[in-house]
N, C-alpha and C positions, 0 to 999 in steps of 0.2 A: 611502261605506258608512255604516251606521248600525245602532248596535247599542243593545240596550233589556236592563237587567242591572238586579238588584240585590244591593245590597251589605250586608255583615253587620258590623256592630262591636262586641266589647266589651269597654271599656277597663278598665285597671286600679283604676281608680275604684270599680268594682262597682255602677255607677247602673243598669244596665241596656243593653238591647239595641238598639243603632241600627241600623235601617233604612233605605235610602234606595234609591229605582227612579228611574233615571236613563237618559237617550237620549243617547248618545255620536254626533258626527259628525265624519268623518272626509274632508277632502275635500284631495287635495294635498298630503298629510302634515301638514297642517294639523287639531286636534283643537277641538271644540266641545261643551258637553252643556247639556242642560237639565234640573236639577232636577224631577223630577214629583210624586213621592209619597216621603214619612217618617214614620216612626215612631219612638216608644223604647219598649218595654217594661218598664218596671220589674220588675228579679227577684223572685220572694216571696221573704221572708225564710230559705227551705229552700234554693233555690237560692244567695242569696249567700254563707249558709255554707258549702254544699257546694263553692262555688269559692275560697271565702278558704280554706280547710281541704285544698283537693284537696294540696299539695306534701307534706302528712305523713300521706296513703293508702301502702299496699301497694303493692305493682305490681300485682297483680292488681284490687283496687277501683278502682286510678288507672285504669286502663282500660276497668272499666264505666267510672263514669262518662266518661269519655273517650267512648265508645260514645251511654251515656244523653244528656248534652248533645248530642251529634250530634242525635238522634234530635227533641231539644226544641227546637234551632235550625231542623229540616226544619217542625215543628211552627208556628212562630213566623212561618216566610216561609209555612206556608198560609194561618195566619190575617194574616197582612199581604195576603195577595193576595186576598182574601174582599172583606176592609173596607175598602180599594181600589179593588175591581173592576178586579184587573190581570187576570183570566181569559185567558191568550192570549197576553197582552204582555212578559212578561219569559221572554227565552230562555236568561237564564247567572244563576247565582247564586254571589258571589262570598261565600267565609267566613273572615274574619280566625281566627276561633274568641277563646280566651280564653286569655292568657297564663298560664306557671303557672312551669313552669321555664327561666331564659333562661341557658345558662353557653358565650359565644361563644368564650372562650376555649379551650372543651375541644371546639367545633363541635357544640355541639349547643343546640338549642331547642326548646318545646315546648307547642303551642297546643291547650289541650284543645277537642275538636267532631270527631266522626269526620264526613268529607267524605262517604263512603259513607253514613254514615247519614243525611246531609241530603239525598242524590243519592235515597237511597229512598223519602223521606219525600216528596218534591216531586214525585218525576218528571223533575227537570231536571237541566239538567248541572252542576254543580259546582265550583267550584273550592277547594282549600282546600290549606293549609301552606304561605303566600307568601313564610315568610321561610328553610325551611330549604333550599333550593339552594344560598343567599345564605351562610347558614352553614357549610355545606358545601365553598363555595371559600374560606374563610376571613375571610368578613368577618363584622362584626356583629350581623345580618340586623335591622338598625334603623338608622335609620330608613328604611320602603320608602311612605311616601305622597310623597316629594319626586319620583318620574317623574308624580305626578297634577301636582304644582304646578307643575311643570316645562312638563307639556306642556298643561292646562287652563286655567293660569292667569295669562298675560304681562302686564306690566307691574307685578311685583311687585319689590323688593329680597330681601325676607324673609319667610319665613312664620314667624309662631310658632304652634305647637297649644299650649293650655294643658287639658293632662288629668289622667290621674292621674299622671301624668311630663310635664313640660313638655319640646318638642321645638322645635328650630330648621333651618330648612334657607334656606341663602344663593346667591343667585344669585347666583353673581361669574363668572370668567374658567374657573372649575373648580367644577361643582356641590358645595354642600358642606351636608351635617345632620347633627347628632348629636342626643344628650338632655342636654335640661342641667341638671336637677335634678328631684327629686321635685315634688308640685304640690298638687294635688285632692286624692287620695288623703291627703294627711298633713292637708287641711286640715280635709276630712271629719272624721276621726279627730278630731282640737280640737272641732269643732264638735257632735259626737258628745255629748261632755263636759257642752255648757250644754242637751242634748237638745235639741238640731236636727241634721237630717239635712246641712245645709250650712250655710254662712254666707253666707247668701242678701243679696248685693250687695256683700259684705263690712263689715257692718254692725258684726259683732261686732269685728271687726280694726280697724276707724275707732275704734271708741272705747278701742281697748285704749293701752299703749304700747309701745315698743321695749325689750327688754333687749338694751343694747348686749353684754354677756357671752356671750349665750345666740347673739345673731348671730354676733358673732366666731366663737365657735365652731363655728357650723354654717357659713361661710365657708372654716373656714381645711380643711374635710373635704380627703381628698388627689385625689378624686374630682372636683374643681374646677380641679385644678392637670394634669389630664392633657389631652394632647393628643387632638385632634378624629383620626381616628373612634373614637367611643365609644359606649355605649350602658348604659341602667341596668335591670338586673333591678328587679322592682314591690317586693322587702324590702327596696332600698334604703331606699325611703323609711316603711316598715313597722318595720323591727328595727333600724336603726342611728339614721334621724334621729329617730323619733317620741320612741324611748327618750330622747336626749339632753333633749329638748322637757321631757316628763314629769322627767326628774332636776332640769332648773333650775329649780324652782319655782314659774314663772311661773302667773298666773290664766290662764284662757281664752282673758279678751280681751286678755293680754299677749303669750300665745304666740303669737294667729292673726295678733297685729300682726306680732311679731317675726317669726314665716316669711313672711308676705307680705315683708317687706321683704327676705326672703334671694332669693324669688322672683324679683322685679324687680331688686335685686342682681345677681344668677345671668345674669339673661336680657341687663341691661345690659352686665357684661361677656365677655358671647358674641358681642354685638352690635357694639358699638361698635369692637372694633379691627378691625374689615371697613368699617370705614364709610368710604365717598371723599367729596370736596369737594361733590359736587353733593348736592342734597338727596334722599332718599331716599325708599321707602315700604315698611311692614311689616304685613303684615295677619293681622289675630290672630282665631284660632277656636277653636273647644273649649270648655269650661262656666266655663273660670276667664275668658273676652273679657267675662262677663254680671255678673263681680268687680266693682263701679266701683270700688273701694278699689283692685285692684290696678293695673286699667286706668289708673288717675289718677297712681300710683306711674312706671308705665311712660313714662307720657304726661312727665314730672319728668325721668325720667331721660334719655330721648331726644330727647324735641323738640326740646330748645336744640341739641342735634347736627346737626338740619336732618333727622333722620327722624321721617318722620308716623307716627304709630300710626294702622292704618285699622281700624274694625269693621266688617264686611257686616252684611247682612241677619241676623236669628236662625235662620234656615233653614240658611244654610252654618253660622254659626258652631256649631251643634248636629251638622250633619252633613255637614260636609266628609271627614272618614279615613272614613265608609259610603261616601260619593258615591265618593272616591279607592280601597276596594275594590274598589267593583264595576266602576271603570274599569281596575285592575289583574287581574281577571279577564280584561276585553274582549281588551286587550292580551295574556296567556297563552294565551284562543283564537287569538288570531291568528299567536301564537306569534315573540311579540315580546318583547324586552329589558321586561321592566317592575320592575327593581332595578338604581339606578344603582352600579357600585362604585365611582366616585367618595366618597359620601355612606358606604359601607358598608367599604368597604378590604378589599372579597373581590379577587380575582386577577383578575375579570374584570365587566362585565356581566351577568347571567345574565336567562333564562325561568322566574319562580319560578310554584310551584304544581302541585300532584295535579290531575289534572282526572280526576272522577269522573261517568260517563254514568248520567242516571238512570232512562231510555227503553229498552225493546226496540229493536232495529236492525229 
């Protein structure tokens, strides 16, 4: 079988809106896809505040916009399928939407982008709210891209996504992901500072140095010390780390040194007590794999362990969580397990997603 989807992402970062239309093959329970077409959108300036800002709306404005973003997502896969020329070719359109409020502990989650409004906006079918089933049986409906890596991508040990939350998921004997610390998002933030929009290659971080005080401390957080499965709301790294960053002092290029290192700190030891004798492979995607400072970090701390740091192509590493979307859509039509609770610690497997028709019958 063969299914043709695209998929919608966007991270906590607030960079913008990933796109990606992808062909899923399916032959023998055997899974296969091919990359075709991607995009990002970058938000204007009106949008990214409206989504940095939406958790301290009303209930009622929290839900236009809830609504309105719908409406600008259905908008975004028109004009991706214009300047494409997918006219025809994508039958499902998968929508992460935008995180806003995540409290898994209380079972609830909440990704702004009304489904309905993209399902009207298109014409197509829909899918949208991947993670609240997941939350709903009690796990912590994060992280749900590890049934893509799982079933698209064999011959890995590890995947890290490096976003606006760094994320890890291990193939071992028991599929296993969590999030393991803030990322993008905080580093953004620093780099905000010497006005730039990023710290493009980690350039500013290479020449800063380390405040070993400032590390220690964002090390010793208790949030480091809890057992897998877990997951991090996006203030984690907004109101608890960034503030610390800013109370110690640090220049710029001290700070972005210093969390780079907490970063690859963080990931190394998430990594390494899974690690077996034979040598391994970790393949790293998301905006921070395009870091060389961090990448170079990671590549220190792991190698001599006998695991490769691998980087693909810039196509995945931009849009692997769109591509792994719109394949967790494919899988909700089919009406198949597409959240592992292994990875998540709800009670069961589950079928996440709304699916929203956008067609007369």
């Amino acid at each position: 079988m063969i299914y043709r989807a695209i998929g919608l992402m966007s991270g906590s970062s607030l960079d913008g809106l990933d796109l990606a239309f992808a062909e899923f093959t399916e032959q023998g329970g055997q899974w296969s896809y091919e990359l075709k077409e991607t995009a990002c959108y970058e938000y204007a300036a009106e949008w990214t505040e409206k989504l940095r800002l939406a958790t301290t709306l009303s209930a009622l404005d929290y839900q236009l916009l809830h609504t309105d973003y719908g409406h600008y997502l259905g908008e975004q896969v028109n004009r991706f399928i214009e300047e494409k020329h997918l006219h025809f070719q994508a039958a499902l359109v998968a929508s992460h939407g935008h995180t806003s409020f995540h409290l898994p502990a209380r079972k609830m989650t909440a990704q702004l982008g009304d489904g309905a409004a993209i399902a009207a906006a298109t014409g197509l079918p829909v899918v949208s709210d991947l993670r609240a089933m997941d939350i709903a049986l009690g796990g912590q409906g994060a992280p749900i891209v590890p049934i893509g890596e799982k079933l698209l991508f064999p011959g890995y040990d590890f995947f890290l996504n490096i976003g606006g939350i760094a994320n890890i998921s291990i193939n071992a004997d028991q599929y296993l992901a969590f999030d393991i610390c803030p990322a993008n998002r905080v580093l953004n933030l620093l780099a905000n500072q010497a006005g730039q929009s990023f710290d493009r290659d980690g350039a500013l971080a290479a020449a800063g140095k380390i405040n070993t005080g400032l590390l220690e401390t964002l090390n010793a957080l208790p949030y480091y010390q809890q057992a897998a499965p877990k997951s991090l709301a996006n203030d984690f790294g907004t109101d608890t780390i960034y503030p610390i960053i800013q109370q110690s002092g640090c220049d710029t290029n001290d700070a972005l040194s210093t969390f780079t290192e907490h970063i690859a700190t963080q990931v190394a030891n998430a990594i390494l007590p899974m690690h077996r004798e034979q040598p391994q492979r970790l393949l790293v995607t998301g905006g921070g794999a395009l870091n060389h400072f961090l990448v170079g970090l990671l590549r220190t701390k792991l190698e001599s362990a006998g695991i490769e740091v691998m980087i693909p192509d810039e196509k995945l590493v931009n849009y692997k969580e769109a591509l792994v979307m719109a394949f967790i859509g494919v899988l909700r039509w089919r009406q198949e397990n597409n959240v592992l609770a292994s990875v998540t610690g709800a009670s069961r497997n589950s079928i996440g997603g709304a699916l929203w028709i956008g067609q007369d019958a």
